[in-house]
C-alpha positions in Angstrom: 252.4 -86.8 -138.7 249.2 -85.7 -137.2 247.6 -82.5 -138.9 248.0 -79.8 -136.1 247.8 -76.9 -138.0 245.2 -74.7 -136.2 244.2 -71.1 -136.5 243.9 -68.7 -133.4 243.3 -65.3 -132.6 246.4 -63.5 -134.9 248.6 -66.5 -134.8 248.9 -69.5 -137.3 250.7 -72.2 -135.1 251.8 -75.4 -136.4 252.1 -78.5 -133.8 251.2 -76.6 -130.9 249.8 -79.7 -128.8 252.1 -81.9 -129.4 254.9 -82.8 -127.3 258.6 -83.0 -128.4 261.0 -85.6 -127.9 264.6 -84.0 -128.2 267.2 -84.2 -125.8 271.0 -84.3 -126.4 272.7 -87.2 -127.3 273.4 -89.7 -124.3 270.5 -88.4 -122.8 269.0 -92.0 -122.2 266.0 -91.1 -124.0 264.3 -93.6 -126.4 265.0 -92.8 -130.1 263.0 -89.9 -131.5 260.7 -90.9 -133.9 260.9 -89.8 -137.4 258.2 -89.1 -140.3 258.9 -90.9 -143.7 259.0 -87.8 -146.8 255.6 -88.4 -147.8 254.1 -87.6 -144.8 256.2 -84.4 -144.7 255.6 -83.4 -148.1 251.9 -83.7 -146.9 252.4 -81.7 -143.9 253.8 -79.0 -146.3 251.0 -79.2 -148.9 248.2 -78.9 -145.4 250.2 -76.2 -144.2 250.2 -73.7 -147.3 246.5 -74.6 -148.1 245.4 -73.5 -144.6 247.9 -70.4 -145.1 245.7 -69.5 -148.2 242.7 -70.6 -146.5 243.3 -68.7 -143.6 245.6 -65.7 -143.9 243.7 -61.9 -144.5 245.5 -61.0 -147.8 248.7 -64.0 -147.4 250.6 -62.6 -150.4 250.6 -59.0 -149.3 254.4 -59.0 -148.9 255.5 -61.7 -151.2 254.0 -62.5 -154.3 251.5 -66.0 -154.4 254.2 -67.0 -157.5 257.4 -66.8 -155.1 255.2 -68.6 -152.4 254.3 -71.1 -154.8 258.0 -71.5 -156.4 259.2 -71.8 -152.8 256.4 -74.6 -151.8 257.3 -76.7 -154.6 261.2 -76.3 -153.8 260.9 -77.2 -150.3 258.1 -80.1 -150.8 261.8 -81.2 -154.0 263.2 -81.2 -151.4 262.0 -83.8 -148.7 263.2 -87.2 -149.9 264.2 -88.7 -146.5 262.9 -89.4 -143.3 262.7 -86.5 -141.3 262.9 -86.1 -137.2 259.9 -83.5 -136.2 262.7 -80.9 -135.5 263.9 -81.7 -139.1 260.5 -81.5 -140.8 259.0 -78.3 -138.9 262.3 -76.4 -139.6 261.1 -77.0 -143.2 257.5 -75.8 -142.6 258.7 -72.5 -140.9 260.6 -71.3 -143.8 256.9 -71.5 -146.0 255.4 -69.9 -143.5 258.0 -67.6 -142.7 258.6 -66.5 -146.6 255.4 -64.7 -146.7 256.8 -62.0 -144.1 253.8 -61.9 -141.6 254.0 -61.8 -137.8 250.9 -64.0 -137.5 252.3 -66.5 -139.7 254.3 -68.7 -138.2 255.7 -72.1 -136.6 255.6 -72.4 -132.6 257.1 -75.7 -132.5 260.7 -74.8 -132.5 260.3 -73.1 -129.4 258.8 -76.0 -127.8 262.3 -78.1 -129.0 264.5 -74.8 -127.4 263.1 -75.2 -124.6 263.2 -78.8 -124.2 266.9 -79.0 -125.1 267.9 -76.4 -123.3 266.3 -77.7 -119.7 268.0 -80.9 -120.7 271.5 -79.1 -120.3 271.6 -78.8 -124.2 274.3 -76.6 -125.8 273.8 -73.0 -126.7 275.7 -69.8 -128.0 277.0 -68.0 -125.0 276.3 -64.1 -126.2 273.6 -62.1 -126.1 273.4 -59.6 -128.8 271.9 -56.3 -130.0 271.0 -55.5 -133.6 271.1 -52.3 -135.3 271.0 -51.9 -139.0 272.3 -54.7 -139.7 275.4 -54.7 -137.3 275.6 -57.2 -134.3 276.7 -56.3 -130.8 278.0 -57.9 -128.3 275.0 -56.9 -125.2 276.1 -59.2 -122.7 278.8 -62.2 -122.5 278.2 -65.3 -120.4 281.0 -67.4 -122.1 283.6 -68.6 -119.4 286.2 -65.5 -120.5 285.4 -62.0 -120.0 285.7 -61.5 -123.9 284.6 -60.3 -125.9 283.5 -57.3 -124.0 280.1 -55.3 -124.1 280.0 -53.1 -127.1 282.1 -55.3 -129.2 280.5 -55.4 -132.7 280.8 -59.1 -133.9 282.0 -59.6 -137.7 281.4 -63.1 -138.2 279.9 -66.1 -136.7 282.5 -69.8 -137.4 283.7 -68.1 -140.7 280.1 -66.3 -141.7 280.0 -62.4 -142.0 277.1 -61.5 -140.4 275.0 -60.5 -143.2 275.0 -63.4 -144.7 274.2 -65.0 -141.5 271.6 -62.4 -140.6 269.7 -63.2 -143.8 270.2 -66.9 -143.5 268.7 -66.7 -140.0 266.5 -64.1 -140.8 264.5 -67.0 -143.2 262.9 -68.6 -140.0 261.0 -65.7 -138.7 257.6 -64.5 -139.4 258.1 -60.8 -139.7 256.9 -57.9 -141.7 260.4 -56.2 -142.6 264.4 -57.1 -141.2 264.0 -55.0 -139.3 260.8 -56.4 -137.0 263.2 -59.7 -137.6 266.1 -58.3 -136.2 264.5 -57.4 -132.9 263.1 -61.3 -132.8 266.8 -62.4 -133.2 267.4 -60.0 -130.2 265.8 -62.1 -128.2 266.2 -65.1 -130.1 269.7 -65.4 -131.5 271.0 -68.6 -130.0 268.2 -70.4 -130.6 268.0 -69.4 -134.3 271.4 -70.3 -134.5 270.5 -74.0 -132.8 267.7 -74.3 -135.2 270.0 -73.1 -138.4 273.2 -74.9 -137.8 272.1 -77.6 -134.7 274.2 -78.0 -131.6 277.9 -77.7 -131.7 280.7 -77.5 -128.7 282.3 -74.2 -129.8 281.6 -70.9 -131.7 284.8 -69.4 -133.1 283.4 -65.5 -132.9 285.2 -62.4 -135.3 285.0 -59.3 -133.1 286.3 -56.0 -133.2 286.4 -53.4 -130.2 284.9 -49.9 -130.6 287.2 -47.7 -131.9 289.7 -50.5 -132.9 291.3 -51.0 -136.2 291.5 -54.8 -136.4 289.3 -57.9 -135.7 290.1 -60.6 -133.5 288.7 -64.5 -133.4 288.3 -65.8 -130.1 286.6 -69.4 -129.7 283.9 -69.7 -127.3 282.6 -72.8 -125.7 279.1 -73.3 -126.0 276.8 -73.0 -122.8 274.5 -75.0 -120.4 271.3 -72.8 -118.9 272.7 -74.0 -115.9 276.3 -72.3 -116.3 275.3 -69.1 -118.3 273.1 -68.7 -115.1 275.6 -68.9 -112.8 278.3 -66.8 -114.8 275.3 -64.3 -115.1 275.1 -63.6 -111.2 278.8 -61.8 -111.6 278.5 -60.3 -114.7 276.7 -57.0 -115.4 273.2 -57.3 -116.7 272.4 -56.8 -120.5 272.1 -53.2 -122.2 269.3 -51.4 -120.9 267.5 -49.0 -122.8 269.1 -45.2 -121.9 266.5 -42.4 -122.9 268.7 -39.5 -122.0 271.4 -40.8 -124.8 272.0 -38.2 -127.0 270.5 -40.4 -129.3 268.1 -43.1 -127.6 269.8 -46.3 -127.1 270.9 -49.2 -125.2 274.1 -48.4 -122.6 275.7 -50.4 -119.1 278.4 -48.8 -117.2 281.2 -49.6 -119.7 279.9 -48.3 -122.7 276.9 -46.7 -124.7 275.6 -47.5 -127.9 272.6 -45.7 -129.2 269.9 -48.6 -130.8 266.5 -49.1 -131.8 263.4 -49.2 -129.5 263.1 -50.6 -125.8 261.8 -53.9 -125.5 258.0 -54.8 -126.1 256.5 -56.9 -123.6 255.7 -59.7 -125.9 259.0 -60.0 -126.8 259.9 -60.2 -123.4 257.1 -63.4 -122.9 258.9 -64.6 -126.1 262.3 -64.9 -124.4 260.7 -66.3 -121.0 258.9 -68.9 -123.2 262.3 -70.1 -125.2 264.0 -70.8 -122.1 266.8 -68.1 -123.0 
């Protein structure tokens, strides 16, 4: 696997260049290429020396002996052939464990993107976080539930907070927090890139106010047709500074949240083809 690790202005990207091969299966495509484990293992080992090489003060949030324990877990680890979207979900949790915005891999957004234009799969909800609770901000499933507001429970069996932190591994950020409002933005692809592409999400919800949950099963999405269920639907939450408290409301319902969007994260969500 060709060395790609390159430093830029606040950003440590990994495989930037390089062009991605995945489509969805029966796509016609040729057969992606895969990397044999050593070459992995040494695209692991380049990638945490240029992290200390390159990174103003790298252990700052996590301490160079859980970096190093994690390195040598993850390099255990690789004993197979890996596809590049196999081998640089691996990298990003190194450089995602030392809890640095600037640290990070670039190359799974490449892959979302890619899959996505190539009518690939995804998580029909759009959500909004707030200490550690999940909302429902906007539903483009093929039913009109769950509805706006809902607060989601669990994701195919997972309570959120266990899925919260197990997504929360992939992305470079300072606190949960800062990674919560990534996974704003970002929360069907993290889900792609945790669990890969599946037909169906079977969602937990529960209604404001209400007493008990529901599970309703929700067919995974196209661009194409979360597009065109999105021209009838209301748009997401907006942010509502005349809230009592600050936060994020449509015409159905109002639920005060954290801060408005950032324009970078808005590039972000333009770029990952959400």
């Amino acid at each position: 696997m060709k060395r790609a690790c390159t430093r830029t202005i606040g950003c440590f990207i990994l495989g930037m260049a390089l062009a991605w091969t995945l489509a969805p299966a029966g796509a016609g495509t040729p057969p992606e290429r895969t990397y044999t484990a050593t070459e992995v293992r040494a695209d692991l080992d380049t990638l945490y020396q240029r992290l200390q090489a390159d990174v103003f003060d790298l252990y700052a949030f996590t301490s160079k002996a859980d970096m190093d324990r994690l390195h040598q877990r993850l390099k255990a680890d690789i004993t197979t052939p890996s596809t590049r979207a196999q081998a640089e979900t691996r990298l990003e949790l190194l450089a995602a464990a030392a809890h640095q915005g600037h640290t990070r891999v670039e190359g799974v957004y490449a892959a979302w993107t890619t899959y996505r234009k190539a009518g690939g799969l995804a998580f029909p909800l759009a959500v909004r976080i707030k200490e550690g609770r999940v909302y429902v901000a906007r539903n483009l499933s093929e039913g009109a539930r769950p509805a706006v507001g809902d607060e989601i429970l669990a994701i195919d069996g997972v309570p959120v907070a266990t899925l919260l932190a197990r997504l929360r591994r992939h992305i470079s950020a300072e606190t949960p927090a800062l990674a919560d409002s990534i996974l704003e933005y970002d929360f069907p692809l993290y889900l792609w890139v945790t669990a890969g592409a599946r037909p169906a999400y079977k969602v937990t919800v529960k209604p404001p106010g209400a007493a008990a949950s529901d599970t309703i099963t929700l067919a995974a999405r196209t661009n194409a047709d979360m597009a065109s269920t999105g021209q009838s639907r209301p748009p997401p939450w907006i942010w509502r500074s005349h809230c009592a408290t600050p936060g994020y409301w449509t015409t159905a319902s109002a639920i005060c949240g954290p801060a408005p969007f950032t324009m970078r994260r808005r590039k972000r969500a333009r770029r990952s083809g959400t």
